[in-house]
C-alpha positions as CSV (number, residue, x, y, z in Angstrom):
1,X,29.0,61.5,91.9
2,X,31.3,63.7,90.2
3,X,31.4,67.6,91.4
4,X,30.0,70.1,89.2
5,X,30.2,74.2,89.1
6,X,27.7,76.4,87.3
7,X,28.3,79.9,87.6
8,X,25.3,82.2,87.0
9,X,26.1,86.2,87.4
10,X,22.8,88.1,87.7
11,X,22.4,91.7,89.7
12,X,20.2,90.2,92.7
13,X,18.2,91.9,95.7
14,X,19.4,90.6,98.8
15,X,21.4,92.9,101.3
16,X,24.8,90.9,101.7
17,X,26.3,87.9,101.6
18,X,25.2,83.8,102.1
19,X,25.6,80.4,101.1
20,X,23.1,78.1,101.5
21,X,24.0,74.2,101.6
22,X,21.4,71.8,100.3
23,X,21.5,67.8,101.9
24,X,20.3,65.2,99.8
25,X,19.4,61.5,100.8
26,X,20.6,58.7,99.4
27,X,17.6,59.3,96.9
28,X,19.3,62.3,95.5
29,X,15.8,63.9,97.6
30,X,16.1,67.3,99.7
31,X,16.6,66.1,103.2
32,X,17.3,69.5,104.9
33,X,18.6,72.8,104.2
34,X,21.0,75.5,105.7
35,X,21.1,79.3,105.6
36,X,24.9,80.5,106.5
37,X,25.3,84.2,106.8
38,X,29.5,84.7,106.2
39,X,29.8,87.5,107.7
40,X,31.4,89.3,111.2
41,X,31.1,92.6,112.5
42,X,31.3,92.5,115.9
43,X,30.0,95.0,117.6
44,X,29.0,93.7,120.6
45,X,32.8,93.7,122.0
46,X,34.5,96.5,119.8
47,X,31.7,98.4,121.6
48,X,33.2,97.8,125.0
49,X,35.1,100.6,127.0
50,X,33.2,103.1,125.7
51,X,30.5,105.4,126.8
52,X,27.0,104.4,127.1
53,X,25.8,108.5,125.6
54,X,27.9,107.3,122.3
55,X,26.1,104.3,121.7
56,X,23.1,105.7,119.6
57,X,25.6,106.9,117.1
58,X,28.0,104.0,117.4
59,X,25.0,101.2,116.7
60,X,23.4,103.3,114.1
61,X,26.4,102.0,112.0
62,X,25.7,99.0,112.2
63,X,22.9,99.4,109.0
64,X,23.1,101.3,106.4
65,X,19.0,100.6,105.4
66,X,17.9,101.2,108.9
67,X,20.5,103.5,111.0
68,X,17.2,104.7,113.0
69,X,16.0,101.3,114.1
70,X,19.7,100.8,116.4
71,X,19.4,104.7,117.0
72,X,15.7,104.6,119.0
73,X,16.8,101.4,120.6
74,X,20.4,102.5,121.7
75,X,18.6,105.7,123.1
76,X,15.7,103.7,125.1
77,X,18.4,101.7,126.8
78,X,20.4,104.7,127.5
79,X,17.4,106.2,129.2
80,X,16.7,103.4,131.4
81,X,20.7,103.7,132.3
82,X,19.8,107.2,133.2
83,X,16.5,106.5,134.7
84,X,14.9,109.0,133.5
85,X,10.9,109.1,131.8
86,X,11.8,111.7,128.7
87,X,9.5,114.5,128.0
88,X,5.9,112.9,125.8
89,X,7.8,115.2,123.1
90,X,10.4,113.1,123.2
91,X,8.6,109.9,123.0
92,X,6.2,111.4,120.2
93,X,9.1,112.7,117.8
94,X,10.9,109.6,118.1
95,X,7.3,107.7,117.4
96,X,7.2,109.8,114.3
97,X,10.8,108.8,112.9
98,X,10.3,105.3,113.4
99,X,7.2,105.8,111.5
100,X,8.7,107.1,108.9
101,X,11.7,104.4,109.0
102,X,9.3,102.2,108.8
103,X,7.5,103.3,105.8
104,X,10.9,103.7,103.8
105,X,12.7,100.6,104.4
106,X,8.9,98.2,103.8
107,X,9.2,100.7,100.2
108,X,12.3,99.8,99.2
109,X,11.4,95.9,99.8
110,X,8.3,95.9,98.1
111,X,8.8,98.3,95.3
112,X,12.9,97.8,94.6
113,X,13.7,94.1,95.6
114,X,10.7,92.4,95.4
115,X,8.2,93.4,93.3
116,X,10.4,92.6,90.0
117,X,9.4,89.4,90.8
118,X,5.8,89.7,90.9
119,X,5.4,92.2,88.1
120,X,8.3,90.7,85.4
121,X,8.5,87.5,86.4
122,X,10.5,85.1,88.6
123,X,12.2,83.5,85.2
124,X,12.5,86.7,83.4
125,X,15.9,87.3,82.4
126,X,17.7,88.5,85.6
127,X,19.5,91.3,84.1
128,X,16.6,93.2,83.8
129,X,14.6,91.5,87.1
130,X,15.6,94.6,89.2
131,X,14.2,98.1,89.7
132,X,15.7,99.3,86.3
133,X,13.4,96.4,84.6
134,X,10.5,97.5,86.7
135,X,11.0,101.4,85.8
136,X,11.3,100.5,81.9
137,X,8.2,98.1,82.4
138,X,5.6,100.4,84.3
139,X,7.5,104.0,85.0
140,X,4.2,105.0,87.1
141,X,4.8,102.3,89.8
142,X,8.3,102.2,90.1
143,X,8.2,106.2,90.3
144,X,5.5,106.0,93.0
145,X,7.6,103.6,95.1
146,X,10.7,105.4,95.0
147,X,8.9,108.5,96.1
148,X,6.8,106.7,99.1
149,X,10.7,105.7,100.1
150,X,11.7,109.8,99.3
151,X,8.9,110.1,101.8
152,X,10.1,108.1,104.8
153,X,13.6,109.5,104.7
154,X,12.3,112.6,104.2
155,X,10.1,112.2,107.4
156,X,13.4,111.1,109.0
157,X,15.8,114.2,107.8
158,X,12.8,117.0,109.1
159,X,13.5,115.4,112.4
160,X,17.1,114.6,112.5
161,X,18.8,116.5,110.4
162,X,20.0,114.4,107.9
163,X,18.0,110.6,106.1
164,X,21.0,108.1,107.0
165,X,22.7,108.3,110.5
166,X,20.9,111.3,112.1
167,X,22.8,112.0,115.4
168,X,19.1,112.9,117.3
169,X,17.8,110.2,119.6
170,X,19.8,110.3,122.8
171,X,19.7,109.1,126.6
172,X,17.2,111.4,128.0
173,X,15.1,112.6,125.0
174,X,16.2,114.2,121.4
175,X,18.0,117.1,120.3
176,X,15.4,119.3,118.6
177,X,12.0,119.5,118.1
178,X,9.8,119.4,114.7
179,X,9.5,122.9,112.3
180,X,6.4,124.3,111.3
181,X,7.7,123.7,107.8
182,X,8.8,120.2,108.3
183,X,4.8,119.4,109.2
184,X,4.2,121.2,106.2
185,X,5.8,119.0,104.0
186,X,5.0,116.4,105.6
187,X,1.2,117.3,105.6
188,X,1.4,118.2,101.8
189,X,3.2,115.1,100.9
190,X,0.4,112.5,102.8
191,X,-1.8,112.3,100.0
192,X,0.4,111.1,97.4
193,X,1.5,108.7,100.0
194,X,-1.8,107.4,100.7
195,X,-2.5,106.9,96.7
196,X,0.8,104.5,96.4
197,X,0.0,101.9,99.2
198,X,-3.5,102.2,98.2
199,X,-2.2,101.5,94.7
200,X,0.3,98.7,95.9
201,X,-2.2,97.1,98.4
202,X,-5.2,97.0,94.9
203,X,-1.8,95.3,92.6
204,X,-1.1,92.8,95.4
205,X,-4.0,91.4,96.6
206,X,-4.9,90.9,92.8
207,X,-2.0,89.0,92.1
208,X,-2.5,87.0,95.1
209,X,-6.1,85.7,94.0
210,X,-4.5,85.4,90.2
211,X,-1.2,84.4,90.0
212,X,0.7,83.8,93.5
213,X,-1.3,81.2,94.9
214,X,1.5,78.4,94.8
215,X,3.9,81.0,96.5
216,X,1.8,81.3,99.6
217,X,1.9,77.7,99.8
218,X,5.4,77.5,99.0
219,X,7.8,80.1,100.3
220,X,7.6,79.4,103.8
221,X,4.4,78.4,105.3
222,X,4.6,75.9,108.1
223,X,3.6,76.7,112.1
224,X,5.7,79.1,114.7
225,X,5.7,81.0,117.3
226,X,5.3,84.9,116.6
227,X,7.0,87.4,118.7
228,X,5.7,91.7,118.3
229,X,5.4,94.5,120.9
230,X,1.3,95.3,121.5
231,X,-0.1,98.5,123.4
232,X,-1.9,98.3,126.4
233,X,-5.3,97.2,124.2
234,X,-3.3,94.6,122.3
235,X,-3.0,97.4,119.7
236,X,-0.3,97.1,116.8
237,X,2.7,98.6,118.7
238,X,6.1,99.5,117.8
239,X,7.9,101.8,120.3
240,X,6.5,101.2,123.6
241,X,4.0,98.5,125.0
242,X,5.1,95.0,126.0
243,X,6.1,91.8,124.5
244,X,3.6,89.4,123.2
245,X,4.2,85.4,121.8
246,X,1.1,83.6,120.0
247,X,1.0,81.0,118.5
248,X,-0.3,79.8,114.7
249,X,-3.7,79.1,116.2
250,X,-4.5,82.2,117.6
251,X,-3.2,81.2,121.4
252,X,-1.6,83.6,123.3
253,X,1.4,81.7,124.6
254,X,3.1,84.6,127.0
255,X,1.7,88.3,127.3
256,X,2.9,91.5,129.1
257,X,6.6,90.4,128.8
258,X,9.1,92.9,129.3
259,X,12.0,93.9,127.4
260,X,14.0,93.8,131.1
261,X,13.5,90.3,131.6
262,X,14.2,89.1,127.8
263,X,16.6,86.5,129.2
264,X,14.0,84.5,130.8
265,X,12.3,83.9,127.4
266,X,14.9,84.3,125.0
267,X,17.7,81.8,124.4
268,X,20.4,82.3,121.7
269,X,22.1,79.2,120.2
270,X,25.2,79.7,117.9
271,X,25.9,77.1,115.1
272,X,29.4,76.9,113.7
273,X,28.1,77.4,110.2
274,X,26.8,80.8,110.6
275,X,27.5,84.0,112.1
276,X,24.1,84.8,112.7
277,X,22.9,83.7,116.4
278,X,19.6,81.8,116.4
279,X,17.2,83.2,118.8
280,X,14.6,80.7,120.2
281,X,11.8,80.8,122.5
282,X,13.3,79.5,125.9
283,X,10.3,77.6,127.3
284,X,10.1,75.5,124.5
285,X,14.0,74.9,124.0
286,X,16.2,74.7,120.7
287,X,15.0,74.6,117.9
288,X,11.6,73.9,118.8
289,X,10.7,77.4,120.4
290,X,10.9,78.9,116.8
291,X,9.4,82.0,116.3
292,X,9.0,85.1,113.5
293,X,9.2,88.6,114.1
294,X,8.6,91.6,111.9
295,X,5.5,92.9,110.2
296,X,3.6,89.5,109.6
297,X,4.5,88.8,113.4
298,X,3.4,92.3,114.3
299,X,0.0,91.8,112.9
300,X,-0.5,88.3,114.2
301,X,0.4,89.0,117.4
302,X,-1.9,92.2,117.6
303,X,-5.6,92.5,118.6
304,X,-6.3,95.5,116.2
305,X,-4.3,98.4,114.7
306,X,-5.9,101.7,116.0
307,X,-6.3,103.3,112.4
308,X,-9.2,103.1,110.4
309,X,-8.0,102.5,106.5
310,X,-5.5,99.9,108.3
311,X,-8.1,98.1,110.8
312,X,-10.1,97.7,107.3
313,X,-7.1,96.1,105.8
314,X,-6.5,94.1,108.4
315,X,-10.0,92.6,108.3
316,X,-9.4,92.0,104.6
317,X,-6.1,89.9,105.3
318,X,-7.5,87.7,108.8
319,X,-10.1,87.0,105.8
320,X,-7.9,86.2,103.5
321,X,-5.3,84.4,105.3
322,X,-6.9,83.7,108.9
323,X,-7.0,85.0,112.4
324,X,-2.8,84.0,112.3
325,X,-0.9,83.9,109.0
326,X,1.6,81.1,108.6
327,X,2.9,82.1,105.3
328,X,6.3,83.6,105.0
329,X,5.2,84.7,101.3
330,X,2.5,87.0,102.9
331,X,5.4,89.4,105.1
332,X,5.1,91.3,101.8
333,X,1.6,91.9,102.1
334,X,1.9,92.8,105.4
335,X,4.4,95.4,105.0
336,X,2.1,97.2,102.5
337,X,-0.5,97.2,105.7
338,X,2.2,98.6,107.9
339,X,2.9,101.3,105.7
340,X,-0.6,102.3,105.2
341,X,-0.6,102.4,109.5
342,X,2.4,104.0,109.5
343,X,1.0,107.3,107.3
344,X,-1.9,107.5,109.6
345,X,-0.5,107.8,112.8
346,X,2.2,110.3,111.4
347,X,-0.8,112.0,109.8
348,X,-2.3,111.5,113.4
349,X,0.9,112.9,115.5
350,X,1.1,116.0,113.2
351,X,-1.9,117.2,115.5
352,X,-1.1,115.8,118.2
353,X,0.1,119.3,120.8
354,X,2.1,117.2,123.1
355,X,4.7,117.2,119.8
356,X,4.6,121.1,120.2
357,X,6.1,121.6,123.7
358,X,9.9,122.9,123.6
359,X,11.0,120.5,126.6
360,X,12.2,117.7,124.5
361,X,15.0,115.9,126.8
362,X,16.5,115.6,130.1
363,X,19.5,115.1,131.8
364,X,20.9,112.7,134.3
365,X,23.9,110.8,135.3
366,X,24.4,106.8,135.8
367,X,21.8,105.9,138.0
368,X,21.2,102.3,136.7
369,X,24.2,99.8,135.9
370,X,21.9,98.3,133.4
371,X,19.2,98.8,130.6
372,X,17.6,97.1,127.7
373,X,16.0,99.0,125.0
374,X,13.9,97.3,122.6
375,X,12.0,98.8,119.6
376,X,10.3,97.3,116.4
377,X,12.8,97.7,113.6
378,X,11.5,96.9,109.5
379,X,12.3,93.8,109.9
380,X,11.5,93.1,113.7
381,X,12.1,93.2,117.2
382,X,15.2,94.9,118.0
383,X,16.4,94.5,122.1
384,X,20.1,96.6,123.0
385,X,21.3,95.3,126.5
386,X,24.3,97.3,127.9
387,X,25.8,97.4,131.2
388,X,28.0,99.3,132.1
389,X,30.4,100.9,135.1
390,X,30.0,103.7,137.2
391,X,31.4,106.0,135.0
392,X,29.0,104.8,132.0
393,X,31.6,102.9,130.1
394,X,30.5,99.8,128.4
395,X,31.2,96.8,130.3
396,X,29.0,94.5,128.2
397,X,26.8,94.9,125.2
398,X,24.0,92.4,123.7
399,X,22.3,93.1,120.3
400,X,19.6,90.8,119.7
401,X,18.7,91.7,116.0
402,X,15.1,90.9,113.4
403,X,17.5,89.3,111.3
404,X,18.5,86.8,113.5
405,X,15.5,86.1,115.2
406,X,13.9,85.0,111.9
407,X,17.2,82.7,111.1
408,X,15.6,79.5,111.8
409,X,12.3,80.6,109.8
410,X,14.8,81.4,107.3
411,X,16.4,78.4,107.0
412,X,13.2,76.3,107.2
413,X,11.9,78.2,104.1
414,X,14.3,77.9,102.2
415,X,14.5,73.8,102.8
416,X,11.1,73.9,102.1
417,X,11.5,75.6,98.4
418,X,14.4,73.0,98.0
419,X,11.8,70.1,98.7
420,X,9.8,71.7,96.1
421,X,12.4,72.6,93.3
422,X,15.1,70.2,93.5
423,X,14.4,66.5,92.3
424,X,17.2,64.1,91.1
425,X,20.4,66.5,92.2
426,X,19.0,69.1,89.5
427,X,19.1,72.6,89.8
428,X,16.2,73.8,88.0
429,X,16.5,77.3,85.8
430,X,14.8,80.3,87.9
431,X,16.3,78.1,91.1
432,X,18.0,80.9,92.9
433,X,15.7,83.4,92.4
434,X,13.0,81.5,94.2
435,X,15.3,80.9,97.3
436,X,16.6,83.9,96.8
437,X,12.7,85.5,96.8
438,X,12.1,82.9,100.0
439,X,15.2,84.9,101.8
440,X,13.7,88.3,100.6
441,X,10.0,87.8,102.3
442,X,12.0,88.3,105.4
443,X,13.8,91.4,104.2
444,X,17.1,90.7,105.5
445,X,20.0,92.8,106.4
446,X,22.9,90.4,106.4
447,X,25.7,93.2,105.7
448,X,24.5,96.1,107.8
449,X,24.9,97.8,104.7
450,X,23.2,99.4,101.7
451,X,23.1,96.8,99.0
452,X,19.6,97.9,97.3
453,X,20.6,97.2,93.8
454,X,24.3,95.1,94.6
455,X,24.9,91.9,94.4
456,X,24.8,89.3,96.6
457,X,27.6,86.8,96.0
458,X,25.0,83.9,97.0
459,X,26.8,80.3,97.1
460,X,24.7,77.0,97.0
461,X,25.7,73.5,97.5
462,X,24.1,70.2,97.3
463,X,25.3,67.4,99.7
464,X,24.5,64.1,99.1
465,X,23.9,62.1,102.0
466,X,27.7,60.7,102.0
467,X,29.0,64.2,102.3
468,X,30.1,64.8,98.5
469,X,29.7,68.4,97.4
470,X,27.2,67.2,94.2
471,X,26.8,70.8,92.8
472,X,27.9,73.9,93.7
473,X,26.3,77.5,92.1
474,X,27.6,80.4,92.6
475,X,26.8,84.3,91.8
476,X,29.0,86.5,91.6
């Protein structure tokens, strides 16, 4: 068969950069499918030789979308290297910025890089498939979504000082409390904030029953492992707690896992066609012990929530999808159900007097060669292992990120929209925005970078089962 090139140049909604190869049989049918994520940082050994204390504003770098995420973690691993319990001050503040983080990364997903999809289309023309199209299509939505975001970063800068890269979380604690007139705003702001996922929660679940019923079948849906942090009640957890793995019927495969041990449990497997590791459940090998993290993980791995407006959602989406959702497709809805958790317990911790007290860190040397930090980041589980000398230089450093832990989920979705799609070696108009949109229910960061409304220079290929490149697209 004779190689072909179609260039399409359309603004997309991906953070980064990736190729994805598509393998035919000798049929010209889908066989199989592969994600590649083209890009190195490595911070894992440019981070060696240097202090453990500067890690929280080394690793923040690292993501331009969610600098607080690598922040909370860096600084939870630094603690245990102290071996220190911070202040409940501490612990409470740096709650309440990963609420907020939380709330204005699942925002931008929903409202800026996904829902153009949903609300114009996922054939409209793709010049006006973005945000823009969305503000000149309904104003009221896209207005409320960027402000729910404003909100978020805003809850972030009261604390820290500043919305991206807030030097704040450190070993031992954080560097200053919450103003009177930081809860102020943020108390005066909840309302509004309530309305928009109220609003967003009513416009999803509509289309769901109306319009995106092949999606959920679609994009993603097939059995995994699922992978969260849980309280001490099985409650929805995502700063403390322990680890939790269930299954897609409800089992609890491992419970009360610690971040400290994440080796026994975790494996990592490198393919030479990517730069993103493959995290795997170790019990159950490579690549069977597939698993998800993120929000849909987070609420399929948790008993109940611990908030009433999102306990009632919750309810809502067991009934709509079951006890465990196995649809990629549905991590959006379940973002809009984090969010509305999110407001409440920052709506919660406003009250909350421990978050008064004025002892909000401690000091210590190297007392532990070792510590893992792990937090729940937008998109997932986040672990940061360093070890380090006596001196507290950087010896070793291990990043296990969201991203990568939903790699092979990623790569199984989008074989699964190529199964569905491509027939005969034909690329189908509207193609590449599904596996595009199959990439985007994850919400990944591939650059570590802020690439809301960038492109992504995406590069397909379809292999025929002798190895011949039968098509390649390409954008720009």
């Amino acid at each position: 068969m004779a190689s072909k090139t179609v260039v399409i140049d359309p603004v997309t909604r991906i953070e980064g950069h990736a190729k994805i190869s598509i393998f035919l049989n000798d049929t010209g049918e889908v066989d199989d499918a592969r994600f590649h994520v083209v890009e190195y940082r490595g911070f894992e050994k440019f981070c060696e030789g240097r202090p453990f204390t500067e890690m929280a504003g080394i690793t923040a770098r690292i993501c331009g979308i969610c600098p607080t995420s690598h922040q909370l973690a860096a600084a939870k691993a630094g603690d245990k290297i102290l071996a220190v319990n911070i202040p409940k001050a501490a612990d409470k503040l740096r709650r309440m910025m990963n609420l907020g983080q939380i709330t204005q990364s699942h925002a931008l997903s929903f409202f800026h890089l996904s829902s153009p999809d949903f609300l114009l289309g996922w054939d409209s023309d793709p010049a006006k498939r973005n945000v823009f199209g969305l503000i000149a299509e309904n104003p009221d939505l896209a207005r409320a979504g960027i402000r729910l975001r404003q909100f978020g970063q805003t809850v972030i800068e009261i604390l820290g000082g500043q919305k991206i890269h807030a030097p704040w979380a450190v070993p031992g604690g954080v560097r200053s409390p919450i103003t009177a007139e930081g809860k102020t705003w943020i108390r005066d702001r909840l309302p509004e904030s309530f309305a928009t996922v109220d609003l967003a929660l009513s416009l999803f679940k509509n289309l769901l029953d109306t319009q995106l019923q092949d999606e959920v079948q679609i994009f993603g849906e097939f059995p995994s492992l699922f992978m969260g942090l849980v309280g001490k009640n099985g409650e929805w957890e995502h700063h403390g707690g322990h680890l939790r793995f269930t299954d897609s019927q409800g089992n609890i495969v491992a419970d009360n896992k610690s971040e400290d041990d994440y080796q026994e449990f975790l494996g990592e497997a490198v393919e030479s066609w990517s730069y993103l590791k493959s995290p795997y459940y170790k019990p159950w090998g490579y690549p069977n012990g597939i698993y998800r993290v993120g929000p849909l993980a987070r609420l399929n791995v948790c008993d109940h929530i611990g908030t009433e407006a999102a306990d009632r959602e919750l309810q809502e989406f067991r009934q709509r999808a079951g006890r465990i959702a196995t649809s990629s497709f549905l991590y959006h809805y379940a973002r809009l159900i984090e969010i509305l958790a999110c407001l409440e317990q920052i709506q919660k911790l406003l009250d909350d007097p421990d978050i008064k007290a004025s002892r909000i860190r401690v000091q210590g040397g190297v007392n532990q060669l070792e510590g893992v930090g792990v937090s729940e980041a937008p998109r997932g589980t986040l672990f940061h292992h360093y070890q380090v000398d006596e001196n507290g230089l950087l010896q070793k450093v291990n990043l296990i990120i969201a991203t990568g832990q939903n790699n092979l989920a990623m790569n199984k979705t989008v074989a699964q929209i190529a199964k569905h799609y491509i027939h005969n070696s034909e690329i189908p108009e509207g193609f590449l925005n599904r596996v595009e949109a199959g990439i985007r229910c994850f919400d990944p960061c591939l650059s570590c970078s802020t690439h809301a409304a960038g492109q992504m220079p995406l590069h397909i290929q379809l292999v025929a089962a002798d190895g011949t490149i039968v098509k390649e697209v390409y954008r720009n």
